[in-house]
C-alpha positions in Angstrom: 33.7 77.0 -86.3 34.4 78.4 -89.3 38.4 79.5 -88.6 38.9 75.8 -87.6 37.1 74.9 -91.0 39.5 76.8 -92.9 42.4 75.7 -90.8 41.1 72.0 -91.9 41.0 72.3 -95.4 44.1 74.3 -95.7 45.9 71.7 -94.0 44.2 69.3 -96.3 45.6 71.3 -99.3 48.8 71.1 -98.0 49.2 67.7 -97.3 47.9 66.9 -100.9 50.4 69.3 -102.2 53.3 67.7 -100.9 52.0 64.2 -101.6 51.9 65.2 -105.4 55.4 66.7 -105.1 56.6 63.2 -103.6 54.7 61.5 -106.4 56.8 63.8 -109.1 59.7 62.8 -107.5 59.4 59.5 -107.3 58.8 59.3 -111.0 61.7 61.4 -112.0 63.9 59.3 -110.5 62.3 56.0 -112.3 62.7 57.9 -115.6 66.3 58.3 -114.7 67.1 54.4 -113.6 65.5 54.0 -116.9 67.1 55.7 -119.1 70.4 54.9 -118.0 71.7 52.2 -120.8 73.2 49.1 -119.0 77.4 48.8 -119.5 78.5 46.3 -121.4 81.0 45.2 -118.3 80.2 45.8 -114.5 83.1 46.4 -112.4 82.7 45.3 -108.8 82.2 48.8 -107.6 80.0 49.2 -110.2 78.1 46.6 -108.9 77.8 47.6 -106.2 76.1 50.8 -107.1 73.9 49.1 -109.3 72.3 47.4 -106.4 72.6 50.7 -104.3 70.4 52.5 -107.1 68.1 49.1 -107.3 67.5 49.5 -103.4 66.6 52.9 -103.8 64.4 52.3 -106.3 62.6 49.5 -104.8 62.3 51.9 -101.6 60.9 54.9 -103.5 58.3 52.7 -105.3 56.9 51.1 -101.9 57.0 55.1 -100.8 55.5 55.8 -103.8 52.4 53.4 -102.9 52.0 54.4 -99.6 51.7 57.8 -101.0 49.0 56.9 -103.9 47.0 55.2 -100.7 47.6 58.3 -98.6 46.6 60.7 -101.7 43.5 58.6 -101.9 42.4 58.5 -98.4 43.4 62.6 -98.1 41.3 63.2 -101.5 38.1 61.5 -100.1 38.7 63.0 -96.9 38.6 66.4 -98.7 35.7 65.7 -100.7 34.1 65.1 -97.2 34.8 68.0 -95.9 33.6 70.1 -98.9 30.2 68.0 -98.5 30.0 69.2 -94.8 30.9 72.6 -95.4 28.2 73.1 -98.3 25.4 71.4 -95.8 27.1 73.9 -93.2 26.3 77.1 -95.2 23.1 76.2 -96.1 22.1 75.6 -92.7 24.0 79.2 -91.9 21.9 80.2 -95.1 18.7 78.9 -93.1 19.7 80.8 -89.7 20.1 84.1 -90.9 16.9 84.5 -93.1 15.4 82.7 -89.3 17.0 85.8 -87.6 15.7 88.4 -90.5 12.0 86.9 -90.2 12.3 87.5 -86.1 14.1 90.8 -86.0 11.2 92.2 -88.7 8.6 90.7 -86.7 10.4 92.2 -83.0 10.4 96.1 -84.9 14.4 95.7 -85.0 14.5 96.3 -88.8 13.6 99.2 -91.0 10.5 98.4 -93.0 9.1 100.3 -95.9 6.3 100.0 -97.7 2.7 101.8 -98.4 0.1 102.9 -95.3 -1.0 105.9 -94.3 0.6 108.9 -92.3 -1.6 111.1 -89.5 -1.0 114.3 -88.1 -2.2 114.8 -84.7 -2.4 118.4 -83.1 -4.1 120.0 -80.0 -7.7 121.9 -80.9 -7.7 125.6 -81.6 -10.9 125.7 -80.6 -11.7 127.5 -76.3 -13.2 125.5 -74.4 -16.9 126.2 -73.3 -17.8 127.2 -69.6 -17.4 124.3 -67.2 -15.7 121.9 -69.8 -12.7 120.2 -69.1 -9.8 122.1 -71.2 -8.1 118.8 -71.4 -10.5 117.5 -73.9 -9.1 120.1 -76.5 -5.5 118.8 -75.6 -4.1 115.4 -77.4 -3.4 113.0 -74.9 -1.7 109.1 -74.5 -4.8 107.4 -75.0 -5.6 109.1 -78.2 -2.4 107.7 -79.6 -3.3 104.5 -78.2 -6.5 104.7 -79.8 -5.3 105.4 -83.1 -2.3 102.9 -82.8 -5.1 100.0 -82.2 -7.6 101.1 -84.9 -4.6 101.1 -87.2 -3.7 97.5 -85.9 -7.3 96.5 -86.4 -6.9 97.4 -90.1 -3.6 95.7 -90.6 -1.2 97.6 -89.7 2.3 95.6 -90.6 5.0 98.3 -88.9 4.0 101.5 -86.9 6.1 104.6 -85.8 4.8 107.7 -83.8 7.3 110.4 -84.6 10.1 108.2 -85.8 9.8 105.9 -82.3 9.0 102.3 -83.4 6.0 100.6 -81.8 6.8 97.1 -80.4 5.4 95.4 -77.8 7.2 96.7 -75.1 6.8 100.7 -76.0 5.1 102.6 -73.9 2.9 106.0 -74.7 1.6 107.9 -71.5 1.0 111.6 -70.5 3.6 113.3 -68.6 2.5 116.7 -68.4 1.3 118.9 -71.3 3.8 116.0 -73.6 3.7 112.1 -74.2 6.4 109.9 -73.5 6.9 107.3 -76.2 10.0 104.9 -75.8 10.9 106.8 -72.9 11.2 109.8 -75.1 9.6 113.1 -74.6 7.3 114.9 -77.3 5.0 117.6 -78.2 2.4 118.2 -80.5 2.1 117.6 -83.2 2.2 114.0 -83.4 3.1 112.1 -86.4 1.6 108.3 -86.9 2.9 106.5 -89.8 1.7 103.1 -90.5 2.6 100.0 -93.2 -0.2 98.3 -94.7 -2.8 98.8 -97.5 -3.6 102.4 -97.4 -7.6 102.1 -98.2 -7.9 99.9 -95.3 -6.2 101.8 -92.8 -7.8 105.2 -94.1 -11.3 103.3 -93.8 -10.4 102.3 -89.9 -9.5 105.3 -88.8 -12.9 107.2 -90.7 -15.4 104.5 -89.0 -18.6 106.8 -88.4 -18.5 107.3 -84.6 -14.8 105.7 -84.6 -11.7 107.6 -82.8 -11.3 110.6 -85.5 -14.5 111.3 -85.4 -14.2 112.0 -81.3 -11.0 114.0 -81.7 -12.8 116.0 -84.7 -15.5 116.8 -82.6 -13.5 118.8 -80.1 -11.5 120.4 -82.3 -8.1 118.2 -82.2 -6.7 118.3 -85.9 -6.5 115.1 -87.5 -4.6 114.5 -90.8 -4.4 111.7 -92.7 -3.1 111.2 -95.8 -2.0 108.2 -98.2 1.4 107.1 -99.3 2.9 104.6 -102.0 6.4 104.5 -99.7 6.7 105.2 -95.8 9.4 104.5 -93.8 9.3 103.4 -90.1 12.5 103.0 -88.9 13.4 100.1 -86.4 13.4 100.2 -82.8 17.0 101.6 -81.6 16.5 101.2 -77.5 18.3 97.9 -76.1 15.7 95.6 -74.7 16.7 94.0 -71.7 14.8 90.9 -69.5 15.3 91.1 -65.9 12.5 88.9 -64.7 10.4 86.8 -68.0 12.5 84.2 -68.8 11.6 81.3 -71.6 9.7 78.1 -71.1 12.0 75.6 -71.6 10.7 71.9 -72.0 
C-alpha cells in the first residue's frame, strides 16, 4: 500500500509539473503575439500569417484553459491524497503502539525496570535417617512456587535464568536439572522479577510462605533488591497447531 501511494503522488507531481510547463509556454508565446508591433501595410502573404499566428493563438489559449481546469482538478486531487495519507499514518501510528502493547504483554519484548532477583541452590545440609534426600534438592515446583508468589505480588515480567516466563513456558524435573523453555539447567537458579521491589520481597518472606519451607531444609535462598533488572524477551517461536481464535 504504501509503494502504490508513492507511485500515486509521484505521478500526481508529474502531471502538475508538465501542466505548469504548458502553462509557461502558453504565456510566452502570448507575450510574443504581443509584442510584435502591427506593419503599417500587410501583404497578402503576410496576411496570411497573421491569421496563421491568430489561429494558433486562439488554439493555445482554449489549451491553455483546459489546462487551468486540469491543474485545478489535479491540485485538489493532490490535496486529497495528502489528507488520506496523513489519516493513513496515523492509523499505522495507532497499529504499531497496538502491536508494542501486545508483544509486552505476550513476553516478546525486553522489559526493564525495578523487582527483586533470587538465588536458588540445593541444601548443604545431609539428610537425616529415613528422610527423603530429595527434599534437600531444588526441584520444578519450587520454581513454580516462587514464580506464583512473585505473581501474587505483582510481578510485571519474570525470567528464571534469562528464560522468559509466558504463558506457554514450561518448568519440570528432568533428572537431578529443570527444564525451562525446553532448556536444560542446574543449580543454581536465578529468578528475576519486575515490579515494586518491597512488595515482591514481602511475598516471598510471608511467615510460613514458600522461603520459609525451602529455608527449613536447608535450600539457599537469596533475595535481593534492584533499582534496574532486565528480563529479556521470549526468543522460542510459538506455534498453534490445534487452539485456534473465536471468530464471531
Amino acid at each position: 500500500m504504501e509503494k502504490l501511494k508513492g507511485k500515486t503522488l509521484q505521478t500526481l507531481s508529474l502531471m502538475l509539473v508538465f501542466i505548469a510547463m504548458g502553462l509557461m509556454i502558453s504565456m510566452q508565446f502570448k507575450t510574443v503575439q504581443g509584442g510584435n508591433r502591427p506593419p503599417t501595410s500587410i501583404s497578402a502573404t503576410n496576411y496570411a500569417r497573421l491569421e496563421e499566428l491568430t489561429q494558433q493563438l486562439k488554439k493555445v489559449q482554449e489549451e491553455k484553459a483546459n489546462l487551468e481546469q486540469q491543474l485545478e482538478e489535479l491540485t485538489k486531487r493532490f490535496k486529497e491524497y495528502e489528507d488520506a495519507a496523513s489519516k493513513d499514518d496515523a492509523a499505522l501510528k495507532n497499529l504499531q503502539q497496538d502491536v508494542e502493547k501486545y508483544k509486552i504483554l505476550a513476553g516478546l519484548t525486553d522489559m526493564v525496570g525495578p523487582g527483586v532477583i533470587v538465588t536458588v541452590n540445593d541444601s548443604d545440609l545431609q539428610p537425616r535417617d529415613g528422610e527423603d534426600p530429595n527434599l534437600y534438592l531444588v526441584h520444578d515446583e519450587d520454581l513454580l512456587n516462587i514464580v506464583n508468589e512473585l505473581k501474587a505480588g505483582g510481578a510485571e515480567a519474570i525470567a528464571i535464568n534469562d528464560q522468559r516466563i509466558i504463558a506457554m513456558s514450561e518448568i519440570r524435573c528432568v533428572g537431578p536439572t529443570i527444564n525451562i523453555n525446553s532448556t536444560r539447567y542446574a543449580p543454581p537458579y536465578v529468578i528475576k522479577a519486575i515490579g515494586d521491589p518491597d512488595t515482591l520481597q514481602a511475598a516471598l518472606n510471608l511467615k510460613g510462605g514458600i522461603v520459609d519451607t525451602l529455608r527449613f531444609y536447608g535450600i539457599k535462598v537469596d533475595i535481593q533488591t534492584s533499582d534496574k533488572i532486565v528480563v529479556p524477551k521470549y526468543s522460542d517461536p510459538i506455534k498453534f497447531f490445534y487452539a485456534k481464535p473465536v471468530t464471531p
